[in-house]
C-alpha positions as CSV (number, residue, x, y, z in Angstrom):
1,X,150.2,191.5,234.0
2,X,149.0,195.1,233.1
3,X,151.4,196.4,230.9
4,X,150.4,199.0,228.3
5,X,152.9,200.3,225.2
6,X,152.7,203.1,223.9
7,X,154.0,203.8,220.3
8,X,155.2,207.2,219.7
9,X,156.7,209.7,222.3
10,X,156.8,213.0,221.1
11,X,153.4,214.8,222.3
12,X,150.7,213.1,222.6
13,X,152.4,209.9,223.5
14,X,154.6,211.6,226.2
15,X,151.5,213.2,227.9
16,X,149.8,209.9,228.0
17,X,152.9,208.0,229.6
18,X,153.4,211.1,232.0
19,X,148.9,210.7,233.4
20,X,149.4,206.8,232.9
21,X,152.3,207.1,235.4
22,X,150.4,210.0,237.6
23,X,147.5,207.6,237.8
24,X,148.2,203.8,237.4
25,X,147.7,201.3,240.5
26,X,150.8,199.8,242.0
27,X,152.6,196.7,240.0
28,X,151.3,198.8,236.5
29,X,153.8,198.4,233.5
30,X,155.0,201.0,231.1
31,X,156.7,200.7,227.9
32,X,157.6,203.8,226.0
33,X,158.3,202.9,222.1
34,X,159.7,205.5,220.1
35,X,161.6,205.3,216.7
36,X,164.6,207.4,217.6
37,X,166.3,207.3,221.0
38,X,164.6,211.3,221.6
39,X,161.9,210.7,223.9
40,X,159.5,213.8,224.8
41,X,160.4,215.8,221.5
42,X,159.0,214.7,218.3
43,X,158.8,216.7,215.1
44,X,157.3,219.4,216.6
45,X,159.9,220.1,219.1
46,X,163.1,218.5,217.6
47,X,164.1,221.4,216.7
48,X,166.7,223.2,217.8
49,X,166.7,226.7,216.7
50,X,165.9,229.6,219.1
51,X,164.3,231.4,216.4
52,X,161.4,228.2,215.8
53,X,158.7,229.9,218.2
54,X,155.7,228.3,219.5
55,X,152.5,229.3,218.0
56,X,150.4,229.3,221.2
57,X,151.1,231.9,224.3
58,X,152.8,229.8,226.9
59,X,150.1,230.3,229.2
60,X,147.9,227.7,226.9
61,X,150.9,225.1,226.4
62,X,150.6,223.3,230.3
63,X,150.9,219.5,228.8
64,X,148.6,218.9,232.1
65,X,145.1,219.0,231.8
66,X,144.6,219.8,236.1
67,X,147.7,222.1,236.2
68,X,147.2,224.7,233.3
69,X,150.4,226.9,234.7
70,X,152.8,224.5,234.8
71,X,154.7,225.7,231.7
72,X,154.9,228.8,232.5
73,X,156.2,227.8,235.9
74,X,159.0,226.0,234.2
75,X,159.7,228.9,232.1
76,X,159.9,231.3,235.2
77,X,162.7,229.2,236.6
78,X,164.5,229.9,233.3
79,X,163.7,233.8,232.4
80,X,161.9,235.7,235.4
81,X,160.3,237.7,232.7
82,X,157.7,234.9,230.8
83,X,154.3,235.7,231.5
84,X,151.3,233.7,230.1
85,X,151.4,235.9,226.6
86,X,155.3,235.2,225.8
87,X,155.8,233.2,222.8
88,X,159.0,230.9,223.6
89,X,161.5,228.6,221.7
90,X,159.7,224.9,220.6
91,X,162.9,223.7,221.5
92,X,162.4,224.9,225.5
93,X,159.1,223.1,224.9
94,X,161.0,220.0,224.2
95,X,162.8,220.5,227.6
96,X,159.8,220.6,229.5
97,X,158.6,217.6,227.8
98,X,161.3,215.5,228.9
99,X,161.3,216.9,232.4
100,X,157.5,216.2,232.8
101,X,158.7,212.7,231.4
102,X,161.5,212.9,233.4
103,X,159.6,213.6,237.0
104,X,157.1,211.3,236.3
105,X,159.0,207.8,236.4
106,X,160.9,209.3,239.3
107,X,157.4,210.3,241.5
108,X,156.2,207.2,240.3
109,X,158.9,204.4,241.3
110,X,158.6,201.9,242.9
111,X,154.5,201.9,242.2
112,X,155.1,202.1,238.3
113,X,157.8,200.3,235.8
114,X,158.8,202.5,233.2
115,X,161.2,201.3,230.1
116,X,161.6,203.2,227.5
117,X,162.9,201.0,223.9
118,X,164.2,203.3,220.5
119,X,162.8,201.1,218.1
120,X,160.6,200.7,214.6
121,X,157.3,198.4,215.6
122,X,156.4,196.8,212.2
123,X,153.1,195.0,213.6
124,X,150.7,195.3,216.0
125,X,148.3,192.1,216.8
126,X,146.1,190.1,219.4
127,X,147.6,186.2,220.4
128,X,145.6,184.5,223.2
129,X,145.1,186.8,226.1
130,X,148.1,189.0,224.8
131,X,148.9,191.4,222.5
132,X,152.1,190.5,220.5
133,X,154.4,193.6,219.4
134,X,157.4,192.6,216.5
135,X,159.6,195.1,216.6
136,X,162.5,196.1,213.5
137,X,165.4,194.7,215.0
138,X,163.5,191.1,215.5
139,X,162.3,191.6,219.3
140,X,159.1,191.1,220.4
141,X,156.9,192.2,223.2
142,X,153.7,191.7,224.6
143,X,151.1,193.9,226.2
144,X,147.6,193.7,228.1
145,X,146.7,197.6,226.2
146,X,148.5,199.1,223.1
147,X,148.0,203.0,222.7
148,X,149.3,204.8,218.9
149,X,150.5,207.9,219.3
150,X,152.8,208.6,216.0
151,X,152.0,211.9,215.7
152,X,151.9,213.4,212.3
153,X,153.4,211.7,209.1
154,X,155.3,213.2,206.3
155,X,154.0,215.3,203.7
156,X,152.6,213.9,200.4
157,X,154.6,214.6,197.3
158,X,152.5,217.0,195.4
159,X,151.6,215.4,191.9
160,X,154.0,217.6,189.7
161,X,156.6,216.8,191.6
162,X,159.1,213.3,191.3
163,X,161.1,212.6,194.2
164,X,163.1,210.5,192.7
165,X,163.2,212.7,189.2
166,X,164.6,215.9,190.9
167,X,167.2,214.6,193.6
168,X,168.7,216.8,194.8
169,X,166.9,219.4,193.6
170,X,164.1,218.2,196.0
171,X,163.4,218.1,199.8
172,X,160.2,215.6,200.3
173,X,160.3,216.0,204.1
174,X,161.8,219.6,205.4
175,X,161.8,218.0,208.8
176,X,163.6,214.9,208.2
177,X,165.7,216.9,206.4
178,X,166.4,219.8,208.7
179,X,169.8,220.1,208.4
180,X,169.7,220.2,204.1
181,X,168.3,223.8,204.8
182,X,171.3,225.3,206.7
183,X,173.7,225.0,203.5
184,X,174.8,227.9,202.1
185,X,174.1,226.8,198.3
186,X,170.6,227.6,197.7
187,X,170.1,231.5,197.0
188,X,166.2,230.8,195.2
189,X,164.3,228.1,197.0
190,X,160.3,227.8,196.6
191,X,158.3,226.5,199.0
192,X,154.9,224.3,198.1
193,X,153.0,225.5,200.4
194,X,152.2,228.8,202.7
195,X,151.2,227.5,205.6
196,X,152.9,226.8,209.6
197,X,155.3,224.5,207.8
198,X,156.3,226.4,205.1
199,X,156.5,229.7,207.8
200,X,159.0,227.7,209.7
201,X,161.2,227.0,207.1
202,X,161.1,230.5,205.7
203,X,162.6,231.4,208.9
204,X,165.4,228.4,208.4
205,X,166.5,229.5,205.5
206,X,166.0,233.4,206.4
207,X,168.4,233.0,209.2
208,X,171.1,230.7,207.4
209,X,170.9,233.1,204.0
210,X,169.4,236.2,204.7
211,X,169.8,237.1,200.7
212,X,167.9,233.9,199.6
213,X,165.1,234.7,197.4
214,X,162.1,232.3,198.6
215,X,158.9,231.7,196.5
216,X,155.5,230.4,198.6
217,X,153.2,228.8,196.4
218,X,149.6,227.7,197.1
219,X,146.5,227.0,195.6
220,X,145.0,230.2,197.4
221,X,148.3,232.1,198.9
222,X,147.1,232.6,202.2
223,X,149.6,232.4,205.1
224,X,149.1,232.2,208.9
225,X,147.6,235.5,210.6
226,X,149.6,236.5,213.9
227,X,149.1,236.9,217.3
228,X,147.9,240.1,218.8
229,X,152.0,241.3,220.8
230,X,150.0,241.9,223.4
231,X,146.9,239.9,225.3
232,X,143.7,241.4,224.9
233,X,142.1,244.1,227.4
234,X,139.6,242.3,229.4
235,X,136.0,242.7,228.8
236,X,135.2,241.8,225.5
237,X,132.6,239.3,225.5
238,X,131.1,238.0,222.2
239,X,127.8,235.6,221.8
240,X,129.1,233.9,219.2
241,X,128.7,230.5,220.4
242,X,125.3,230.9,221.8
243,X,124.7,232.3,217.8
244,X,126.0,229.4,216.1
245,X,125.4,226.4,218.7
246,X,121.5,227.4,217.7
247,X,121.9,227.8,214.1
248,X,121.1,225.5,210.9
249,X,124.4,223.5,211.1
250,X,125.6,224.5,207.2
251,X,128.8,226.1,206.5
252,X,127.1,229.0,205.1
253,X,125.5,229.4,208.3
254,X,128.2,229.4,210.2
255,X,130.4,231.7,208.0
256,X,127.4,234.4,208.4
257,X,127.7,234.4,211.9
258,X,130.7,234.4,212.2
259,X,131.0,237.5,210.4
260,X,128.5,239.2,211.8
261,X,130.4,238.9,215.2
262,X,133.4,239.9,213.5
263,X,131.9,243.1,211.9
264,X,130.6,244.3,215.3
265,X,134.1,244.6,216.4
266,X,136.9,244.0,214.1
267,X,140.1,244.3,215.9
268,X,138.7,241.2,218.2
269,X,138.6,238.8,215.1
270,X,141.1,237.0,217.2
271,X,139.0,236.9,220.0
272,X,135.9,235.8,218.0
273,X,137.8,232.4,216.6
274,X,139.2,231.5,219.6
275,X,135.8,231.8,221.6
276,X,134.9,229.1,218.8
277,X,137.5,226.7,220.0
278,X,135.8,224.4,222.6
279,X,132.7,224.0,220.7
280,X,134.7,223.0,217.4
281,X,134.1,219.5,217.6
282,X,130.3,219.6,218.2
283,X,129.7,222.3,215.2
284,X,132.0,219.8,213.3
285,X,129.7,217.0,214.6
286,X,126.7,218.7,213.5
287,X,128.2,219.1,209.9
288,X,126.5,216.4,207.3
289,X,128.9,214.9,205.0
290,X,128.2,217.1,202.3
291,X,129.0,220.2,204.1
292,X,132.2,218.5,205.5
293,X,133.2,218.3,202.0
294,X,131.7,222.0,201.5
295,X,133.8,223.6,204.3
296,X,137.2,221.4,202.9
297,X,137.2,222.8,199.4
298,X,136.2,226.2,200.1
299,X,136.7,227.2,203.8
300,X,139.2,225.1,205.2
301,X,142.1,227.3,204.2
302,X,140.4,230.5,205.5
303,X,140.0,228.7,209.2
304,X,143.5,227.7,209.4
305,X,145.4,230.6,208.0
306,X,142.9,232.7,210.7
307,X,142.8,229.9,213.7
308,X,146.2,228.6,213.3
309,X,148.2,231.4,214.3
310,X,152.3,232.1,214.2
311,X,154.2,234.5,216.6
312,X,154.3,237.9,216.7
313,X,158.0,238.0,215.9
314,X,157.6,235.0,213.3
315,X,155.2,237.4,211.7
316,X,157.4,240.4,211.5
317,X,160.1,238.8,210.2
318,X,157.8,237.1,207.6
319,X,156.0,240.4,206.6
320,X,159.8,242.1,206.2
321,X,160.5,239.5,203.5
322,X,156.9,240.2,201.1
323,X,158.1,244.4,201.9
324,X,161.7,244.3,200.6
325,X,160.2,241.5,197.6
326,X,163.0,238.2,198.6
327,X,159.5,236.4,199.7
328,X,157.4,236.4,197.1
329,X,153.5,234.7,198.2
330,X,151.9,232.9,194.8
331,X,148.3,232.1,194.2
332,X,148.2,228.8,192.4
333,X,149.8,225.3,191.6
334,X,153.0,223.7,190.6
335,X,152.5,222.2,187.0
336,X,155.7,220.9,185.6
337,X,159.4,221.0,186.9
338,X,162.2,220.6,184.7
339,X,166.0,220.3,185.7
340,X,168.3,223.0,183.5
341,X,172.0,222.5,184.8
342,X,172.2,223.6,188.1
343,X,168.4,224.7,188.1
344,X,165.0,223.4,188.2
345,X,162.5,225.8,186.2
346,X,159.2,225.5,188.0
347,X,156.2,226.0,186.1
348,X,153.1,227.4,188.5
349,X,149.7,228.1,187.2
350,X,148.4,231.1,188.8
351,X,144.5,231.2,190.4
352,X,142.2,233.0,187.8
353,X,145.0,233.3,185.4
354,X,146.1,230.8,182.0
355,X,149.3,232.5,182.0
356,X,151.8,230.5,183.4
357,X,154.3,231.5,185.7
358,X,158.4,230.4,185.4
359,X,160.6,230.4,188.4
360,X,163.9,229.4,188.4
361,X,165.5,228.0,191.5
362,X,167.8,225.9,193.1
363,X,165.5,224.0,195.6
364,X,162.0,223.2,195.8
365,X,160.6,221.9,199.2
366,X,157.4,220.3,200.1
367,X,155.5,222.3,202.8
368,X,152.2,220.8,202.3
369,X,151.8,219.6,205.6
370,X,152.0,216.3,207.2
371,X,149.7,213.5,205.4
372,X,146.5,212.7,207.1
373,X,145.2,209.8,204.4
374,X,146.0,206.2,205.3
375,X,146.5,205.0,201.9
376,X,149.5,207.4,201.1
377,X,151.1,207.1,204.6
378,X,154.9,205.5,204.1
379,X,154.8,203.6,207.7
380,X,154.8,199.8,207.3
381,X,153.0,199.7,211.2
382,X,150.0,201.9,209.7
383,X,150.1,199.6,206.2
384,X,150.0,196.2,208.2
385,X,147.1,198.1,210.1
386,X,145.2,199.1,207.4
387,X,145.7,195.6,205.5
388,X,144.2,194.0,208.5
389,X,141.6,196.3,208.7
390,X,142.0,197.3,211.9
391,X,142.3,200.8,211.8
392,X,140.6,202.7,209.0
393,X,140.7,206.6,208.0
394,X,137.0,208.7,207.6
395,X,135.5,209.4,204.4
396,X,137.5,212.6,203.8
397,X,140.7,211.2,205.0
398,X,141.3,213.5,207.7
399,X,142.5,210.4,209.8
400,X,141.8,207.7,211.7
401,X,138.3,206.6,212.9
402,X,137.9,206.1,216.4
403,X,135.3,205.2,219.1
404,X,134.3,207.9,222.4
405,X,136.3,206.0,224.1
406,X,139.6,206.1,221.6
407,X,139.5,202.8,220.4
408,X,140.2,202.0,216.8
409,X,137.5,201.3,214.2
410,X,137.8,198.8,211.3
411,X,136.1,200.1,208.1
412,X,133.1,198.0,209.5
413,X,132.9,200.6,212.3
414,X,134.3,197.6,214.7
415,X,135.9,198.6,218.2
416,X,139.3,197.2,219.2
417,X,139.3,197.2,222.6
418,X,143.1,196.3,223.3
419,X,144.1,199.0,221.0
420,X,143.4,203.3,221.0
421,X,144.7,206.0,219.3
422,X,145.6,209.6,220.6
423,X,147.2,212.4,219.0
424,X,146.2,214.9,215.3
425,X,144.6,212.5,213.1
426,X,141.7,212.5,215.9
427,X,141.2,215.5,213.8
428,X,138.9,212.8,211.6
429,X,136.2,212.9,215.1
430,X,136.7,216.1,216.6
431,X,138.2,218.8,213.8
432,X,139.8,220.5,216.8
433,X,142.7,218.2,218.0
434,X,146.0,218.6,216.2
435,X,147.0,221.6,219.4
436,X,148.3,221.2,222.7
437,X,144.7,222.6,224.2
438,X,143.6,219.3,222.8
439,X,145.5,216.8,222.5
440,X,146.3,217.3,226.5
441,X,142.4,216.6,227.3
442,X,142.3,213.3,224.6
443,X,145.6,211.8,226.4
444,X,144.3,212.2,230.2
445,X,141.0,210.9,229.0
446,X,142.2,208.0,227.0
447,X,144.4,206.6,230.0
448,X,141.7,206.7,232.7
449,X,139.9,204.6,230.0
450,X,142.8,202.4,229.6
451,X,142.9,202.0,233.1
452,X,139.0,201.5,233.6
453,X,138.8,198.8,231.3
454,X,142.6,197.0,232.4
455,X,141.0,197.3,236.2
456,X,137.5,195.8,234.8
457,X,139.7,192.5,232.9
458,X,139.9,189.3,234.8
C-alpha cells in the first residue's frame, strides 16, 4: 500500500493533492480529508462576495510552481481583459482551485485513487507498519504518509474581551461567522484589529450598511499599504539584497538598509520590499533569538502593514471611509467592555495617552488574525498532537517546528518521518510562507519528499 491523507483542503492541502496526483507512480492512493464538504476553498477563498479581492496581482497567484501563468489563463477564459496586474474576486480563486483539483483526479485516473471524506480527524498516530486515523463520526483509516495542512486557526480572544460575557454583542471568529455581518442591526461596530482581516470585514459591513460607523483599534493603528493601480515601469533595479545578504544580521541592520534603498527612490518602496521576498527566510534564518524577539515587538507591524498589501480598489474604498470620518483608525488597546442595554461601551487606552477613550457600539469583532500558538489553538487533532508531543510550536509561537524536509518535530527536536506539515505556520522556519508565492514551492517540495521516502520503504 502507498496511500497518503492529507488533512486539510483549502490551499495548501489542495496544491499538495493536485502535485501528489501530477507526480505519484501508478497504484498510488489519495485521501483528501477536509472538515466541511468544500474542497479547494478554505477560509481564504470561502467567500463569496465579488467585492473580497485578492491581495496579490493574478499574475503571482499560479497554484503551480512549473506553470506560473496558469491563473491568469483561467481568468482569460472568464474576462478577456485580466492581465497579470488585475486584482480579482478570492471567490474566482476558489474556482480555480477546485478546477486544478478537479483536472487532476481526472488526468490522473486510472494511475492515481482519489477519495475525498468531509470529516473532523480527532487523532493522528503510528500502529505497526500503519498509521491509524480516528475520525469524528467513529471511522477509521489508515495510511503509509499523513500530510497537515489546516491552514490558519481562529483568532485568539483578546484578554479584555469574554466571549461568553458579551454574546451577542461579540463575534470571536468573523469568518465562521460571515453571515452575522450582513444584518442590518449594527450601525457602530469596532473592529480589534487593523490589519487584512479587519480590511476585509470593513468592506462586509461597508457594502451591507454603507452608514455604519466602524472603529479600528490596534496597538499601533497601522493598516495595510496598497498596491501601486498600475505595474511598475521596467528598469528599476535596486541592490538591496546584495546590501543586506552581506550585512551584520541585526534588525537594526536591516532596517538601515532598507531605508537607505528606500530613500534613493521613494515611489519604488514597493519595489524595494518585494525584491526582499525570496531571501526572507535566510535573513530570518540569520536572525538570533534575541533579535527574533527584537523585530516581533517593534518591527513586525511595520513589515506587514508595508509587505502585506490589499488592492487598489480595497484601498480606495478604505481611504473614503477615514475622509468622510464613518472609519475611524485608533492607536491603542481594548481595556474593559461593559454591556449598557442594547450597547457595549468599549473602553480603549490610546498609545502615548492615560486618557481613556469610550466608544459605544453595537458589535465588537475580533480581527486579530488567525492564532499561530499551539497552546491556545481550539482543535482537539492539534491538542492530542501537542499532548503526545509530536508536533511542537518555536519559541516565539509563530507555529509549528518542522525539519528541511517538512517533517514534524517534537519539543526534543525529534523527526516524524510518517508525518509533515505544509501550509502558514511554516512561518515558525521560514518567516515568508503564509502567501501563495510560498506555500505553492513548500507543497511541490514536500510531495516529491513524500514520494522519495514512500518509493525508498520496503
Amino acid at each position: 500500500m502507498r496511500r497518503v491523507v492529507i488533512i486539510g483542503a483549502g490551499f495548501s492541502g489542495t496544491v499538495a493533492a493536485v502535485e501528489f496526483m501530477r507526480h505519484a507512480p501508478q497504484g498510488a492512493e489519495l485521501i483528501l480529508v477536509n472538515r466541511s464538504g468544500k474542497m479547494a476553498r478554505g477560509l481564504a477563498y470561502g467567500t463569496s462576495s465579488p467585492h473580497h479581492l485578492l491581495n496579490v496581482p493574478a499574475g503571482n497567484m499560479s497554484a503551480l510552481q512549473d506553470d506560473p501563468d496558469s491563473f491568469v489563463r483561467f481568468c482569460r477564459r472568464l474576462d478577456t481583459e485580466t492581465h497579470s496586474g488585475s486584482f480579482v474576486s478570492r471567490s474566482l480563486y476558489g474556482v480555480y482551485l477546485e478546477e486544478l483539483l478537479a483536472v487532476a483526479e481526472s488526468q490522473s485516473a486510472g494511475r492515481v485513487t482519489c477519495r475525498r471524506v468531509a470529516g473532523n480527524v480527532l487523532s493522528v498516530e503510528k500502529k505497526g507498519s500503519d498509521v491509524l486515523l480516528e475520525m469524528a463520526c467513529g471511522a477509521k483509516i489508515l495510511a503509509d504518509h499523513v500530510i497537515l495542512a489546516l491552514g490558519n486557526f481562529a483568532p485568539s480572544n483578546p484578554l479584555a474581551v469574554n466571549p461568553q460575557s458579551f454574546s451577542p454583542f461579540y463575534i470571536a471568529d468573523p469568518w465562521l461567522n460571515h453571515l452575522e455581518l450582513a444584518h442590518k442591526d449594527a450601525p457602530r461596530v469596532l473592529l480589534i484589529g487593523t490589519g487584512l482581516t479587519a480590511v476585509d470585514v470593513l468592506l462586509s459591513i461597508k457594502r451591507s450598511l454603507p452608514s455604519a460607523q466602524v472603529f479600528m483599534v490596534s496597538r499601533r493603528g497601522l493598516h495595510p499599504k496598497a498596491h501601486r493601480d498600475q505595474l511598475p515601469a521596467d528598469g528599476f533595479t535596486t541592490d538591496v539584497q546584495s546590501l543586506i545578504l552581506n550585512a551584520a544580521p541585526t534588525v537594526r541592520t536591516y532596517l538601515r538598509i532598507v531605508r537607505n534603498c528606500i530613500s534613493i527612490s521613494s515611489e519604488h518602496w514597493r519595489e524595494v520590499i518585494t525584491a526582499l521576498r525570496n531571501i526572507t527566510p535566510e535573513l530570518w534564518s540569520r536572525l538570533p533569538l534575541i533579535e527574533r524577539r527584537r523585530f516581533l515587538r517593534h518591527l513586525q507591524v511595520y513589515w506587514d502593514s508595508h509587505r502585506h498589501r490589499i488592492a487598489p480598489e480595497t484601498s480606495r474604498i478604505f481611504e473614503a471611509g477615514i475622509q468622510d470620518s464613518s472609519v475611524e483608525l485608533i492607536a491603542g488597546r481594548v481595556t474593559a467592555v461593559e454591556i449598557k442595554g442594547d450597547v457595549c461601551e468599549v473602553d480603549v487606552a490610546r498609545r502615548g495617552s492615560e486618557r481613556v477613550y469610550r466608544v459605544a457600539v453595537n458589535k465588537i469583532i475580533n480581527c486579530t488574525g488567525p492564532c499561530t500558538s499551539l497552546s491556545r489553538i481550539e482543535d482537539e487533532l492539534m491538542r492530542n498532537l501537542v499532548s503526545a508531543d509530536i508536533i511542537s510550536s518555536d519559541n516565539l509561537g509563530l507555529g509549528i517546528n518542522v525539519s528541511p524536509r517538512y517533517e514534524v518535530l517534537s519539543s526534543q527536536d525529534i523527526a516524524t518521518p510518517w508525518l509533515s506539515y505544509v501550509g502558514p505556520m511554516l512561518k515558525a522556519t521560514y518567516w515568508e510562507a503564509t502567501a501563495v508565492p510560498e506555500l505553492r514551492v513548500h507543497a511541490k517540495a514536500l510531495v516529491i519528499e513524500v514520494m522519495r521516502r514512500l518509493s525508498a520503504a520496503p
